[in-house]
DRENDO-1510 file (C-alpha; in Angstrom, 1 decimal, always signed):
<recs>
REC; n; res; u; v; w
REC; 1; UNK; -14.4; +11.8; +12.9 .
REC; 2; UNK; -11.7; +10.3; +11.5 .
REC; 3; UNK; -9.8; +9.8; +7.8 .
REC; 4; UNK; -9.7; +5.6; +6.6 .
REC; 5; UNK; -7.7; +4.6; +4.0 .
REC; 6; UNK; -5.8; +1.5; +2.7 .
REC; 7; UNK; -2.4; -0.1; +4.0 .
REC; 8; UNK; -1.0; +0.3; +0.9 .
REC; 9; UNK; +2.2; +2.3; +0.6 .
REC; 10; UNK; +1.6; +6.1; -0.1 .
REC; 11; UNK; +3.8; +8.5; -1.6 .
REC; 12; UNK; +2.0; +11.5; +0.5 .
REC; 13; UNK; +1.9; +10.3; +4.1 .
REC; 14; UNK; -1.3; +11.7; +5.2 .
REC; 15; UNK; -0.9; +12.2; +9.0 .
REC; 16; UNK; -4.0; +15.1; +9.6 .
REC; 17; UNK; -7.1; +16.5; +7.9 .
REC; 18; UNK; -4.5; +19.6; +7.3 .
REC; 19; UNK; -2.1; +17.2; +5.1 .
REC; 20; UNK; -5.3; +15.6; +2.9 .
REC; 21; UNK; -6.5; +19.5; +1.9 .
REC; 22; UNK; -3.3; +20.3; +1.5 .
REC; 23; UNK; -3.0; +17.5; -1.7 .
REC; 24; UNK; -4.2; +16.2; -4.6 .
REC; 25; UNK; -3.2; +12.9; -5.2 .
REC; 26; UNK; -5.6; +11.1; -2.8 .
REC; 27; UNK; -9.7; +12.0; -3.3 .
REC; 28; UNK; -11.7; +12.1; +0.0 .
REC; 29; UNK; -15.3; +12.0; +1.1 .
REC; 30; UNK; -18.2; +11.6; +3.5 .
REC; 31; UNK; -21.4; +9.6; +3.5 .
REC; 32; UNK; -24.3; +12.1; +1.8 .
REC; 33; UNK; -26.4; +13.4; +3.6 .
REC; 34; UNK; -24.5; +11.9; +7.2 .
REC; 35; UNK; -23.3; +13.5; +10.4 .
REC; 36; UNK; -20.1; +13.7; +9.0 .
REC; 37; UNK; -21.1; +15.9; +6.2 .
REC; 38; UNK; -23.0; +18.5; +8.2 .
REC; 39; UNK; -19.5; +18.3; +10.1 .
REC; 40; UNK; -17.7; +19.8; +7.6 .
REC; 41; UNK; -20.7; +21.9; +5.5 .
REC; 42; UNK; -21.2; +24.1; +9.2 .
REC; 43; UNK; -17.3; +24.1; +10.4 .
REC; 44; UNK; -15.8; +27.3; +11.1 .
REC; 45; UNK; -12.1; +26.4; +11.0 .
REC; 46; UNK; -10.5; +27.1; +7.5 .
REC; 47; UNK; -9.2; +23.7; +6.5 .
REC; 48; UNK; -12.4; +22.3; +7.2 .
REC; 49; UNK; -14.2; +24.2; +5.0 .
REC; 50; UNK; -11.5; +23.8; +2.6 .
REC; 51; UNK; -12.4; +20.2; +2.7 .
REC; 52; UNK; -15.8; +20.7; +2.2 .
REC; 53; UNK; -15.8; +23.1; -0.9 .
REC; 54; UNK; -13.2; +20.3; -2.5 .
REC; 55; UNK; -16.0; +17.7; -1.3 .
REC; 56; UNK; -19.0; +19.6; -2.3 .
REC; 57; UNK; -17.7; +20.9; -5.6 .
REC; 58; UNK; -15.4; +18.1; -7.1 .
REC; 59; UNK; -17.3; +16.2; -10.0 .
REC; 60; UNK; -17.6; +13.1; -9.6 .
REC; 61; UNK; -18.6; +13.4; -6.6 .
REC; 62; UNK; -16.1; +11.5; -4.3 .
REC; 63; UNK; -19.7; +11.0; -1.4 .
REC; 64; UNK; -21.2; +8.0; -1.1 .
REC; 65; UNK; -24.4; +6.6; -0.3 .
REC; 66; UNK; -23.7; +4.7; +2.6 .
REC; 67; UNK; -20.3; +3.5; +5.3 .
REC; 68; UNK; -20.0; +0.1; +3.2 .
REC; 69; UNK; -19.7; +2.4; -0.1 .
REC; 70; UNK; -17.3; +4.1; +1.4 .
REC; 71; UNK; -15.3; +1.5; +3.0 .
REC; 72; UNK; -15.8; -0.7; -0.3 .
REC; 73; UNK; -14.5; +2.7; -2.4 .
REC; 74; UNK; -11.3; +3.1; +0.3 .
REC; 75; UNK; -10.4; -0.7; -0.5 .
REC; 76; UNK; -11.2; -0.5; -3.9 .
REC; 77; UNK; -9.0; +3.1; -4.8 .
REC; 78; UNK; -5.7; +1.1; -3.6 .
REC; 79; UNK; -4.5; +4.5; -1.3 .
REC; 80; UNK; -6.2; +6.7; -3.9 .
REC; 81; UNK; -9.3; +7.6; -1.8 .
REC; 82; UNK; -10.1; +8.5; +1.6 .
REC; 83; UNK; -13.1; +8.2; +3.8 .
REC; 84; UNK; -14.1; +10.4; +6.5 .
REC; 85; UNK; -16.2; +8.8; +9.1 .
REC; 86; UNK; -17.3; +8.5; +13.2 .
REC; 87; UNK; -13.6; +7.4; +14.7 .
REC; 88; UNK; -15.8; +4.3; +16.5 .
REC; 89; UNK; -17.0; +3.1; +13.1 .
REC; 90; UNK; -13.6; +3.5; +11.7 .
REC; 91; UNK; -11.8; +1.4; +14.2 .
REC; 92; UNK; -14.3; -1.0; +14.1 .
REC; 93; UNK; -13.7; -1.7; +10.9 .
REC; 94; UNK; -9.8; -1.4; +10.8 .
REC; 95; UNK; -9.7; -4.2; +13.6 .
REC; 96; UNK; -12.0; -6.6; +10.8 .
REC; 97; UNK; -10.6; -8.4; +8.3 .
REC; 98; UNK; -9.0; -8.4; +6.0 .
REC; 99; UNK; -7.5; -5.5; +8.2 .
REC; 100; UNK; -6.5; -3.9; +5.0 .
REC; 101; UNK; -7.1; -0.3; +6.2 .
REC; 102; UNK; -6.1; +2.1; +8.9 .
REC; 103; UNK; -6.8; +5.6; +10.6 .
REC; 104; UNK; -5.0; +8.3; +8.9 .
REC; 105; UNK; -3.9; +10.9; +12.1 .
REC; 106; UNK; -5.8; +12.1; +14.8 .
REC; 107; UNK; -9.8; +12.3; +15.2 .
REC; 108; UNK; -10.8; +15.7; +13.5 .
REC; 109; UNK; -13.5; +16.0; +16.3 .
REC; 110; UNK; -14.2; +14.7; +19.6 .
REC; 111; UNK; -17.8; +14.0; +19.9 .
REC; 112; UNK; -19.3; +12.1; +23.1 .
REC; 113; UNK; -22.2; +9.9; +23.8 .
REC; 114; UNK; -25.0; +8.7; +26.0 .
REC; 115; UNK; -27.8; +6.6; +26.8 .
REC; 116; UNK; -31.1; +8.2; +27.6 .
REC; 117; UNK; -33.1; +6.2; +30.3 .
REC; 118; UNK; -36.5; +7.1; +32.1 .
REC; 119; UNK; -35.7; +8.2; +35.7 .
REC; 120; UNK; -35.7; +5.6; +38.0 .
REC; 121; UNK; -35.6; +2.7; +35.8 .
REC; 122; UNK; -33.8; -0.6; +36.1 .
</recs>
């Protein structure tokens, strides 16, 4: 996982999940109903539940309905929004252009993955 958010100059640097709870000038969501989300709704470590009661109670909602929303919201909020997603989504997208946004900090979460294949099989 992974913040996104524009190039554009910010006043609060955000450099880890710790900085974007700790503000208020820049909203931040998760796709509805995504991976992500159930991240943050079961985590046990305090500032990432803080992030998901200000997610899960802020109205409007800052989740959207899908990564494009999101990434389309980041691009759209000039620095005033920030989208948590899979890190290999994020820099997928960062490396695209208009290469307009970047990866705020470190991953929040280190998750890995594999291919299943029947024994034996070529």
């Amino acid at each position: 996982l992974a913040a996104f958010l524009t190039v554009e100059r910010m006043i609060t640097p955000i450099e880890s999940a710790d900085d974007l709870a700790k503000q208020t000038e820049i909203a931040y969501g998760t796709v509805k109903a995504g991976s992500t989300e159930s991240f943050f709704e079961a985590a046990t470590i305090p500032v990432y539940q803080k992030m998901w009661l200000y997610m899960n109670n802020t109205r409007p909602s800052p989740m959207v309905e899908s990564n494009s929303e999101g990434i389309a919201k980041v691009r759209s909020m000039k620095g005033k929004y920030a989208f948590l997603l899979e890190s290999a989504q994020n820099e997928y997208i960062e490396q695209r252009k208009p290469c307009d946004t970047m990866k705020a900090g470190s991953n929040l979460d280190s998750k890995g993955y594999g291919i299943g294949m029947p024994k034996n099989s070529t």
